[in-house]
C-alpha positions in Angstrom: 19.2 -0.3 20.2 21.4 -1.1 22.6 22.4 -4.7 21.8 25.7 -5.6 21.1 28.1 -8.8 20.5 28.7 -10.7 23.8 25.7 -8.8 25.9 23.4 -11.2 27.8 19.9 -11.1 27.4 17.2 -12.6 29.9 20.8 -14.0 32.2 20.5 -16.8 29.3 21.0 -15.7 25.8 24.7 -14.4 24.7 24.7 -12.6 21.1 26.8 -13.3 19.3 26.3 -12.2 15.5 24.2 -9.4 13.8 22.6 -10.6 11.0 19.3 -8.8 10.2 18.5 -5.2 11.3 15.4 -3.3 10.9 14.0 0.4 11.8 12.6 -1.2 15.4 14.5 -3.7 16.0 17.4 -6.6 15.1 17.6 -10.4 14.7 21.3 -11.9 16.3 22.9 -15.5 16.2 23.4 -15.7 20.0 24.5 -19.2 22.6 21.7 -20.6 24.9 24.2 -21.1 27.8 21.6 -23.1 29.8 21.4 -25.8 27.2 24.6 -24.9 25.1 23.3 -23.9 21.6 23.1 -21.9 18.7 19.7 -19.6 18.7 18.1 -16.5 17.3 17.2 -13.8 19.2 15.0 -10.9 17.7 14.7 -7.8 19.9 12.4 -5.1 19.4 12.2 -1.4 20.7 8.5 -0.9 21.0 9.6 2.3 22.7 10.5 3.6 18.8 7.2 4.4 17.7 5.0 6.6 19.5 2.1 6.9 22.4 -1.1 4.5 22.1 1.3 2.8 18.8 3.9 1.3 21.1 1.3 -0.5 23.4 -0.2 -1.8 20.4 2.9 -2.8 19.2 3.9 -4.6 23.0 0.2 -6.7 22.7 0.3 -7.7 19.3 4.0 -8.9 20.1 3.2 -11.3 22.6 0.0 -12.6 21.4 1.6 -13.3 17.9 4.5 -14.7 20.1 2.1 -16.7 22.0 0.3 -18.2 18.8 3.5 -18.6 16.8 4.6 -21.3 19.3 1.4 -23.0 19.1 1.7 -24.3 15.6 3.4 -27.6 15.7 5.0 -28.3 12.1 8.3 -29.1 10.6 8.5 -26.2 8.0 8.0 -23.7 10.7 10.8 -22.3 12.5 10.7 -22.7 16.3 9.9 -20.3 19.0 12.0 -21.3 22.0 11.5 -18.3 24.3 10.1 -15.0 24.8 9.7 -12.0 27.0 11.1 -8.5 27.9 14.0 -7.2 29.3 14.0 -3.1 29.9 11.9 -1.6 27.2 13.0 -4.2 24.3 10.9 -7.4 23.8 13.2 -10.7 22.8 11.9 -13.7 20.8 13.9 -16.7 20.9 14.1 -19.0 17.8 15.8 -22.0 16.4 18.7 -20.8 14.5 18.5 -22.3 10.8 21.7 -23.8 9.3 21.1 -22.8 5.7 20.8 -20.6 2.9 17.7 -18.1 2.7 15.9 -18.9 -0.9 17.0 -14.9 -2.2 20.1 -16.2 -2.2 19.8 -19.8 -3.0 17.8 -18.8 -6.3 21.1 -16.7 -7.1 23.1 -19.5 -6.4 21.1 -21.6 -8.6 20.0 -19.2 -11.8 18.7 -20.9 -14.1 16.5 -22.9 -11.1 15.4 -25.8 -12.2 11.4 -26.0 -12.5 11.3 -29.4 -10.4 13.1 -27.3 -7.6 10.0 -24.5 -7.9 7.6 -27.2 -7.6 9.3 -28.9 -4.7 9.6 -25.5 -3.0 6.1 -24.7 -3.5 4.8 -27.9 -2.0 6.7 -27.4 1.2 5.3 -23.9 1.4 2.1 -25.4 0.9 2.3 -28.1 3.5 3.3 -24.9 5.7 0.7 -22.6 5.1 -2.3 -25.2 5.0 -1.2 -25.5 8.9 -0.7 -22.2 9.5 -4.4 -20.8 8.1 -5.8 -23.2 10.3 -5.0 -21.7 13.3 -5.9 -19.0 11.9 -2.7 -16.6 11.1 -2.0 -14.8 7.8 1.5 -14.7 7.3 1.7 -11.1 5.4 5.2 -11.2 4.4 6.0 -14.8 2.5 9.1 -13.8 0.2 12.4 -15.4 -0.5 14.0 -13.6 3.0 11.7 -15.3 5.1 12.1 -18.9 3.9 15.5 -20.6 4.3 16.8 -24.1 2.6 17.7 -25.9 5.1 21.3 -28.6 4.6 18.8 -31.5 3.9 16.9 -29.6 1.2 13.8 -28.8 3.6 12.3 -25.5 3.6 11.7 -23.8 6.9 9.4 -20.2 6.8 10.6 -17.2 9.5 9.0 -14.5 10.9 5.5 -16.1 11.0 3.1 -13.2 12.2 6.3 -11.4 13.8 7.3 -10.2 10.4 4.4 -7.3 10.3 5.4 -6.5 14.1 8.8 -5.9 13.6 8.3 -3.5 10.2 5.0 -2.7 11.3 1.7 -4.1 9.9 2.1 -4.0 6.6 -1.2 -3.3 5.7 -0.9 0.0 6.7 0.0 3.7 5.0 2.4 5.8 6.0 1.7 9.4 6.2 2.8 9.8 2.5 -0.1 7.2 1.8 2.6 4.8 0.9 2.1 0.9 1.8 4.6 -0.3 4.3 5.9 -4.0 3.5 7.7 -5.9 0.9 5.3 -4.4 -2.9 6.9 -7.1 -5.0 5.1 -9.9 -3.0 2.4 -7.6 -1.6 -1.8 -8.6 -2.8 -3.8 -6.5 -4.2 -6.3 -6.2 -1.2 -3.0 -5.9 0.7 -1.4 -2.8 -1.0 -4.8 -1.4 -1.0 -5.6 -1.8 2.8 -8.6 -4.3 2.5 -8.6 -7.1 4.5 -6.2 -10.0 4.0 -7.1 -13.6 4.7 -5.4 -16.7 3.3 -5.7 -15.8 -0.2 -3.1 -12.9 0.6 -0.6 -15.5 1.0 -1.1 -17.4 -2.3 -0.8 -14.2 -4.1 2.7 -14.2 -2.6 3.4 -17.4 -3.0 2.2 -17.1 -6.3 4.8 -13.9 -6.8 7.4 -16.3 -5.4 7.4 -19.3 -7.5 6.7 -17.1 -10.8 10.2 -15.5 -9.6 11.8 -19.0 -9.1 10.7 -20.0 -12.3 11.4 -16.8 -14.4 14.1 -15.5 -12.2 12.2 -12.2 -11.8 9.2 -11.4 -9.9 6.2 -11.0 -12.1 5.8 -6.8 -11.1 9.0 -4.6 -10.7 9.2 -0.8 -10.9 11.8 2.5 -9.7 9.3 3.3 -6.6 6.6 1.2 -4.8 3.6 3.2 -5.8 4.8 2.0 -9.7 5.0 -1.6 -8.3 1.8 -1.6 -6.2 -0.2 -0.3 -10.1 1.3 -3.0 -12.0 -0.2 -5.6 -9.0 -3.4 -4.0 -9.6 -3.9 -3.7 -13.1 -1.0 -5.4 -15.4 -1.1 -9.1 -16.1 1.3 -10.8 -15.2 4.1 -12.3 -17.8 3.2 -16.4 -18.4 6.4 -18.0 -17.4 6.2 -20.4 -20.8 7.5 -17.3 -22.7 10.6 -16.8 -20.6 11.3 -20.6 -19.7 9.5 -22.6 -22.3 10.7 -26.1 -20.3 8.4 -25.6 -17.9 5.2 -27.5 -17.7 1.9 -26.0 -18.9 0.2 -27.0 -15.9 2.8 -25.2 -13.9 2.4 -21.7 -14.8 -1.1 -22.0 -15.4 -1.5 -22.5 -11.3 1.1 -19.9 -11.3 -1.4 -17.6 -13.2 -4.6 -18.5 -11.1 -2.4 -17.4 -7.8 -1.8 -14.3 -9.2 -5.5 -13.7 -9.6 -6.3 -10.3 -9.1 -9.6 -11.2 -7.6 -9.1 -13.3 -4.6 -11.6 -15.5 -5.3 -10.3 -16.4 -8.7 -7.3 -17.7 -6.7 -7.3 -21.9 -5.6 -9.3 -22.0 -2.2 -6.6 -23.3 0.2 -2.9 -24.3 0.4 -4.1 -27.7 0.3 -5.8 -27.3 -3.4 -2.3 -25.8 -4.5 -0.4 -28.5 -2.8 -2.6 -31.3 -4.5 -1.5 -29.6 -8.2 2.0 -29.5 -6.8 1.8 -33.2 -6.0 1.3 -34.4 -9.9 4.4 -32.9 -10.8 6.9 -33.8 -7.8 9.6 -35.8 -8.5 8.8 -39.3 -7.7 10.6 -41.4 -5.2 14.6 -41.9 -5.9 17.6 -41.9 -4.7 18.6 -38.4 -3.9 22.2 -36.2 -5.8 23.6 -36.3 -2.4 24.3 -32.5 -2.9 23.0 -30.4 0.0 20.3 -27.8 -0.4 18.2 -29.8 -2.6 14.7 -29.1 -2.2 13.4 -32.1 -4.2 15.4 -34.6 -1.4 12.7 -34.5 0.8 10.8 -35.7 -1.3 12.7 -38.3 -2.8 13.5 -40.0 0.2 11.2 -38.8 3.5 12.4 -38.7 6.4 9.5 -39.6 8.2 6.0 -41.5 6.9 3.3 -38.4 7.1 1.3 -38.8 3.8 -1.4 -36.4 5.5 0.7 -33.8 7.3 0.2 -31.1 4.1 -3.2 -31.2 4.5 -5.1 -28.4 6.6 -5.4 -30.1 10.3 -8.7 -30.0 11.8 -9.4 -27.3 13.9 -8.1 -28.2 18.0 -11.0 -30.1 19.3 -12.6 -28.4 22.7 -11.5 -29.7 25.9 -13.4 -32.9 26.8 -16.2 -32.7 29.2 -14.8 -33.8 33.3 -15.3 -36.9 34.7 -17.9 -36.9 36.7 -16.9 -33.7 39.4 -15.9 -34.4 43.1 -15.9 -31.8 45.5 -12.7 -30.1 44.4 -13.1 -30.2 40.4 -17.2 -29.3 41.4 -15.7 -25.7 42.8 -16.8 -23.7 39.8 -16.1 -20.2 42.1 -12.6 -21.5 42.7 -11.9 -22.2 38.9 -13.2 -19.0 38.2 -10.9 -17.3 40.4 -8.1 -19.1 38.6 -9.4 -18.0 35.4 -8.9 -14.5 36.7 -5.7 -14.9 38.2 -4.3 -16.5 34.5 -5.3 -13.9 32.5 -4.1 -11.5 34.7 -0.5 -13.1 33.7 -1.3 -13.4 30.5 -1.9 -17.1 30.5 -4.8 -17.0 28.1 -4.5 -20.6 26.8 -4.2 -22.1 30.1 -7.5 -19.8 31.3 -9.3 -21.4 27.9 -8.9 -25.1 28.8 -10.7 -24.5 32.2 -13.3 -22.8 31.3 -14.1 -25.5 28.7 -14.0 -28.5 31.3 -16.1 -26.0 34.0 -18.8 -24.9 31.6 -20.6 -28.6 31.9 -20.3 -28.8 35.7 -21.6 -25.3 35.9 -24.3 -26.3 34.0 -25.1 -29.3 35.8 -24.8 -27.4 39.0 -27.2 -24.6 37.9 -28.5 -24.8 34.8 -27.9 -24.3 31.3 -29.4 -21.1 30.8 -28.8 -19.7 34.5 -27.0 -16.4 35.0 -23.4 -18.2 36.4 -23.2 -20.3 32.9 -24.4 -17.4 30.5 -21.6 -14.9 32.1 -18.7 -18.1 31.7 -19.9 -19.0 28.2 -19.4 -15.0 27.3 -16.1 -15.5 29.3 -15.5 -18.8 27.1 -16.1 -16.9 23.8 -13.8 -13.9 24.6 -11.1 -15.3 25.8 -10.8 -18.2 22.6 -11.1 -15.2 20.8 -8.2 -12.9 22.8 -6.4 -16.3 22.3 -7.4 -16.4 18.4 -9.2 -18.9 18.2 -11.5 -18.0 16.0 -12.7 -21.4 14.3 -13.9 -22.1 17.8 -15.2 -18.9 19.1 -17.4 -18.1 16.3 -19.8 -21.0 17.2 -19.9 -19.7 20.5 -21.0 -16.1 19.6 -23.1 -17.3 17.2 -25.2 -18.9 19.8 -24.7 -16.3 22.1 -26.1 -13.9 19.7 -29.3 -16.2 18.7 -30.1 -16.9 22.4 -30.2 -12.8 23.5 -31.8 -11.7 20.3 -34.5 -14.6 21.3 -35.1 -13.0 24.5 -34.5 -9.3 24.0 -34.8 -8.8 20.4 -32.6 -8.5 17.1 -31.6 -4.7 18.0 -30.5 -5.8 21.4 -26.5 -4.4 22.3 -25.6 -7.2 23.4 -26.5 -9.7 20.7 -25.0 -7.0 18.1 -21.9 -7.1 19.9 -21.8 -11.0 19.5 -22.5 -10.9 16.3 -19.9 -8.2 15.4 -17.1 -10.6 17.0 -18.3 -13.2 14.9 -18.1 -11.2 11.7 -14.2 -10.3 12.7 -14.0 -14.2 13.1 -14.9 -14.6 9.7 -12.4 -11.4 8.4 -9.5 -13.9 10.8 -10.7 -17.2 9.2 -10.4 -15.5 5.4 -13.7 -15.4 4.9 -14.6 -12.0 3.4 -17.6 -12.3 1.5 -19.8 -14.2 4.5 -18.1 -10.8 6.8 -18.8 -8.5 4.4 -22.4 -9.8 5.0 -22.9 -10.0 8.6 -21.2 -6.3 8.8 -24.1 -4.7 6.0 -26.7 -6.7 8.0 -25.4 -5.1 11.6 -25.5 -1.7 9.8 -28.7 -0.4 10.3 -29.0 -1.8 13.8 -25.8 0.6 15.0 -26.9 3.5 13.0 -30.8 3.7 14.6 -28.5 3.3 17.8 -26.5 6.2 17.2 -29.4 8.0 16.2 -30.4 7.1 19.7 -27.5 7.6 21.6 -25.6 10.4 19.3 -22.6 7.6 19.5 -21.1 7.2 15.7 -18.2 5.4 16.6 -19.7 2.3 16.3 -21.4 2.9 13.1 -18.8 3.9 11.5 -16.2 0.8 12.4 -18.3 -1.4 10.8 -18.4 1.0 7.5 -14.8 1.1 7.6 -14.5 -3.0 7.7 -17.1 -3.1 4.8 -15.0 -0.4 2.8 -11.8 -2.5 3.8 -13.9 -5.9 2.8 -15.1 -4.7 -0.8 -11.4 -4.1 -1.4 -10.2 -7.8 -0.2 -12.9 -8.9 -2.6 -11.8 -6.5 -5.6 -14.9 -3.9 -5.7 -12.4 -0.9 -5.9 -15.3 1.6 -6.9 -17.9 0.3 -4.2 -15.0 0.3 -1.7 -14.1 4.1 -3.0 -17.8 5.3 -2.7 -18.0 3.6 0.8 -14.9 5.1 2.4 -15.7 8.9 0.9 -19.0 8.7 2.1 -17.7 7.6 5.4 -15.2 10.6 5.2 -17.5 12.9 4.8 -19.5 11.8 8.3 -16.6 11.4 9.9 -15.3 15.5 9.2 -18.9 16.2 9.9 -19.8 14.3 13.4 -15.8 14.0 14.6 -14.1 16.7 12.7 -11.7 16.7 10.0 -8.6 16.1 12.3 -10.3 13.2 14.3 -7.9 10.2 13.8 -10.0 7.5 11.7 -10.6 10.6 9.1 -6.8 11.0 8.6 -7.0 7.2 8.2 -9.4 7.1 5.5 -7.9 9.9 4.0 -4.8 8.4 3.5 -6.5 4.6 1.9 -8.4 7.2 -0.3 -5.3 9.1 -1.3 -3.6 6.2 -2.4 -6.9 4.5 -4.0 -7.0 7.4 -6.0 -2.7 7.6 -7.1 -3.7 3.7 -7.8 -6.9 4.1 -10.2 -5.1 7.2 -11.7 
């Protein structure tokens, strides 16, 4: 890495201290000299990893980027800027005048329970807006949430926190998880798919450790962690601080559900038991870096702002079009020409105000309107937007399968994007579904066209799904079947068997 103090980045951004440094990349205090202030600035060296891995790395960067600074709310830290410069990528932040809540608990040992709960709620308030984008934070511990001066809790690293140590869902070649296994879900640490629910494990594992002063699963190596997740109970925090209220630890227990769905269904519903046992409104210590002060005395009137927003409305349908607005041809041009920069967003909202005019101009079900709907649908769901393009497939789908039957491609392909909607929107079981029902339709096909790869991408999601919803020995028999086709069609060094092998190998250290 070739940062260092005083070096300018992007001719705007002078660092000026290290203070976080990972094996891609490093997080600095550094001046905005445009607007004189203090910022973050995160670099990564995409460049680190190799081949196919670092392009990966340089797409999911920027689109997490790009979505990051589209969620609008007070307990998330603010992206100010992004880009590249050489072969790093930056990501400008707001720089955070506080202490981050690892060391704030050690400041504070014993912490008092009213301090968990008030925590809690602001993590709540959070991650109810952050799920309804959709985005999975992945890595909620006490390093990536500070206490701010005024006793309000800001979360980092939303989404960028699996870019820069890589996703953490993934194995290393030794088959061991990559992340943080203290805070890590069991669907996580076993490579299932992770939804909403993998964040309330967390915060589950965080507020058990505010209250207790421990986190609920420790060990001398990650694989010993990662078993105690799986198959221990956790410790009921009345037996090491008996103060605290019943009600708290028994939501503290249903978090740390092994079972997802034996979790609460939503931030929200956590946020709502939070609520009963907030202090109520009073005049705050005056001390800094009290977390029940918001709450004591607002700062601001929003008695709805911790519930999940409603998804962002479509764009509302034009005026009726003149001429120029009327020049569908031209707006598709400058659909092309924005995501060709990368301006996906942008490209979204007009293709949402041209899709009525188009249809006035030629038809609902003509040729020009069913090629911009399929535009529409892809590009919400490059953008992920995934509350709003899964309508779209869905009628996509319907309306080919009417005309050209349930096994044609391109209604399966619709309706495979909408089942990796539901996997975004953390909805495994209806996924799980849709995938077993596409099933046979891309096995006759690779029958027909000797083409597996297909068929065996959606049995790898359904392995990955049964083990987000806690069927370890379904998921088992799924992926060693799927294995065994895999080394038979592709050979045993093709790079989804090595994959496989790996979730298998450390299934199997796990149920051992």
């Amino acid at each position: 890495m070739s940062a260092a103090a005083g070096r300018v980045v992007a001719g705007r951004y002078e660092l000026s201290t290290l203070i976080g440094q990972g094996g891609m990349g490093q997080v600095w205090t550094a001046y905005d000299k445009r607007l004189d202030r203090r910022v973050a600035v995160k670099l990564l060296r995409p460049d680190k990893v190799a081949g196919h891995e670092a392009d990966e790395l340089r797409r999911r960067f920027v689109r997490e980027c790009r979505v990051t600074a589209q969620v609008d709310h007070p307990g998330l830290v603010t992206v100010h800027d992004a880009g590249s410069e050489g072969e790093e990528l930056f990501l400008v932040m707001q720089f955070v005048d506080g202490a981050d809540l690892g060391d704030h608990l050690a400041e504070h040992d014993p912490y008092p329970w009213q301090w968990a709960v008030a925590v809690a709620a602001q993590l709540c308030a959070v991650l109810s807006a952050v799920h309804a984008v959709p985005i999975v934070h992945r890595d909620l511990k006490p390093r990536n949430v500070m206490v701010k001066q005024d006793g309000t809790v800001t979360v980092l690293d939303l989404g960028v926190a699996s870019v820069m140590d890589a996703d953490t869902t993934r194995l290393t070649h030794t088959g061991t998880p990559i992340g943080s296994p203290a805070y890590m879900a069991p669907e996580q640490a076993m490579g299932g798919a992770v939804g909403p629910y993998t964040d309330l494990y967390a915060l589950g594992v965080l507020m058990h450790e505010l209250l207790s002063g421990d986190v609920p699963f420790s060990g001398s190596t990650a694989l010993g962690v990662l078993h105690r997740h799986l198959y221990e109970p956790p410790v009921p925090v009345r037996r090491l601080r008996p103060e605290v209220p019943e009600a708290l630890e028994a939501l503290v227990l249903r978090l740390l559900a092994k079972d997802p769905q034996h979790r609460p269904d939503s931030a929200q519903e956590v946020y709502e038991h939070l609520a009963l046992l907030l202090p109520s409104r009073g005049t705050p210590t005056g001390a800094p870096l009290d977390p029940t002060r918001p709450f004591l005395r607002p700062h601001a009137p929003w008695p709805d702002r911790a519930r999940t927003p409603a998804p962002r409305p479509a764009p509302a349908a034009p005026p009726a079009p003149t001429a120029e607005k009327a020049d569908v041809a031209a707006a598709v041009d400058e659909v092309k020409r924005l995501l060709g920069e990368g301006r996906i967003t942008q490209a979204v909202d007009i293709l949402g105000s041209i899709l009525p005019v188009a249809a006035e101009q030629h038809g609902e079900h003509s040729p020009v309107v069913r090629t911009l709907r399929r535009q529409y649908a892809a590009t919400l769901l490059d953008d992920g937007q995934y509350r709003r393009a899964l309508p779209e497939l869905r009628r996509l789908a319907d309306e080919r399968a009417a005309e050209a039957g349930q096994a044609d491609p391109q209604s399966l392909r619709h309706r495979y994007e909408a089942a990796q909607c539901l996997e975004q929107l953390g909805d495994p079981a209806a996924a799980l579904a849709e995938y077993r029902a596409l099933l046979p339709y891309y096995e006759n096909r690779y029958v027909a066209a000797g083409d597996p790869q297909q068929a065996h991408d959606v049995r790898r999601r359904i392995g990955h799904l049964l083990l987000a919803l806690g069927d370890r020995p379904a998921a088992h028999d799924t992926l060693v079947r799927l294995l065994h086709d895999v080394e038979r069609v592709q050979g045993p060094g093709h790079p989804l068997a090595a994959d496989i092998r790996r979730t298998l190998q450390w299934l199997g250290q796990v149920r051992g």
